[in-house]
C-alpha positions as CSV (number, residue, x, y, z in Angstrom):
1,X,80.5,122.6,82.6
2,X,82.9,119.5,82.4
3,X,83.1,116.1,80.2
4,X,84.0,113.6,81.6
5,X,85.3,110.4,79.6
6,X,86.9,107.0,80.7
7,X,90.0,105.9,78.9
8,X,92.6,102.8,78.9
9,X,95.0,103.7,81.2
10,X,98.1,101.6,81.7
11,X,99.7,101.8,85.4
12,X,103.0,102.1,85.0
13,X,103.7,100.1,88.6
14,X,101.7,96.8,88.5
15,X,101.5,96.6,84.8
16,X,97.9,96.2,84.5
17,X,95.3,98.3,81.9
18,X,92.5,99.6,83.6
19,X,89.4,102.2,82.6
20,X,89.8,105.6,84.4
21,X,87.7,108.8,84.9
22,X,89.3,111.7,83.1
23,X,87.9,114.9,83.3
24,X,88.7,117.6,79.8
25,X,89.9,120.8,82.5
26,X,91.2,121.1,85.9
27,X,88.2,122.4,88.0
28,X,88.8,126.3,89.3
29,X,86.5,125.4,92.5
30,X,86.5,122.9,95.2
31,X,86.3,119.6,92.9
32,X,90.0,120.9,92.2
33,X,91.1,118.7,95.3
34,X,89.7,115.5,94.2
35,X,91.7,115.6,90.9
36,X,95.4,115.8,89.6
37,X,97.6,115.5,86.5
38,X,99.8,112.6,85.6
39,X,101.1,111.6,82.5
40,X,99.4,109.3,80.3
41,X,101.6,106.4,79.2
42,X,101.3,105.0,75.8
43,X,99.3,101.7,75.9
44,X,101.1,100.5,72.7
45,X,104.5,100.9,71.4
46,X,103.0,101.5,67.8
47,X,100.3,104.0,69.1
48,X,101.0,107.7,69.8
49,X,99.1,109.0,72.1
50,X,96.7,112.6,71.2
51,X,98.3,113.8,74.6
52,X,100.9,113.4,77.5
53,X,98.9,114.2,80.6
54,X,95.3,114.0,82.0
55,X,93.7,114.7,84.6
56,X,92.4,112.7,86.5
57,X,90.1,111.7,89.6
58,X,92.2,111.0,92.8
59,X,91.5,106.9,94.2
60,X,92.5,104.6,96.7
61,X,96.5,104.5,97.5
62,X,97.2,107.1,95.0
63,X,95.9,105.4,91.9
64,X,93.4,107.3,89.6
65,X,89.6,106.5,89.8
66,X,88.8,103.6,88.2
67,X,85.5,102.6,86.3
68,X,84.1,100.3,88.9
69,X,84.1,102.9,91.6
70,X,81.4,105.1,89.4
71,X,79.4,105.3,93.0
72,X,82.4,107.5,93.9
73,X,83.0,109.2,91.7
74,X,78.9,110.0,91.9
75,X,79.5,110.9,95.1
76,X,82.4,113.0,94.7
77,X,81.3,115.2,92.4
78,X,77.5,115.4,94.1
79,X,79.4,116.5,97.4
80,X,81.2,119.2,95.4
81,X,77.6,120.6,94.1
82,X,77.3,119.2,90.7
83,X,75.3,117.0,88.8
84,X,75.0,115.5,85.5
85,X,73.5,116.7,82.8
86,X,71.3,114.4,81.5
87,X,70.0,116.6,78.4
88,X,73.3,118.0,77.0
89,X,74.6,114.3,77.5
90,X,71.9,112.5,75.2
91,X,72.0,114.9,72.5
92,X,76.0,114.0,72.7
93,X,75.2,110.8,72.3
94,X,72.7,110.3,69.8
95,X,75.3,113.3,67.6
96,X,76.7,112.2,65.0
97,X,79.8,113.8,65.8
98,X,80.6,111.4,69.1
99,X,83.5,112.2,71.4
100,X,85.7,109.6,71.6
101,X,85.3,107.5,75.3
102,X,82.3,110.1,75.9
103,X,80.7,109.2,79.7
104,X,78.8,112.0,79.9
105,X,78.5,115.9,81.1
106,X,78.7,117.3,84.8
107,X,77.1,121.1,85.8
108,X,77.6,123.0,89.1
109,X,73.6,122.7,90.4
C-alpha cells in the first residue's frame, strides 16, 4: 500500500510553483518505472524543508506530474494494477491526526 500526497513544488528551471504527485516509497513492482527521485528545493529561504528528495511521478518533458493531470496519473497507476482505496482513505480523512497534503491511498487490486 502507498500514500500518495501533492505538495508545492518549486521548478528550479522556469521558476514557477506548482502542485505535484509525490508518492511516501519507491514502488518494488512495475509502477517503479513511472516514478523517480529529485531533490525537493526549498520554496522559501526562511522555511526548511522536512526532507531533501521525493519521489515523484514521471510527466511530460521530464517535469514531475502535476495536479491537473490527475486523469494520468489515474491512469498510470490503474495500468500498473492498482486502485484506490476509498475506505482506508476516508477514515484518513475524517482522523484527527491528518497527514499533511494527504490525496489519498493506492492498493495493488
Amino acid at each position: 500500500m502507498y500514500q500518495i500526497n501533492v505538495i508545492t513544488y518549486l521548478n528550479q528551471y522556469s521558476k514557477e510553483y506548482s502542485k505535484i504527485f509525490t508518492i511516501n516509497q519507491f514502488p518494488k513492482d512495475s509502477l517503479k518505472n513511472e516514478c523517480t527521485r529529485i531533490q525537493y528545493p526549498k520554496i522559501s529561504p526562511f522555511k526548511e524543508n522536512s526532507r531533501s528528495c521525493i519521489i515523484v511521478f514521471k510527466g511530460g518533458n521530464n517535469n514531475p506530474l502535476s495536479i491537473d493531470e490527475l486523469d494520468q496519473l489515474i491512469c498510470k497507476l490503474m495500468t500498473h494494477g492498482y486502485v484506490i482505496d476509498y475506505k482506508l482513505t476516508k477514515i484518513m480523512q475524517q482522523s484527527k491526526s491528518q497527514i499533511e497534503d494527504f490525496l489519498f491511498f493506492i492498493k495493488k487490486q
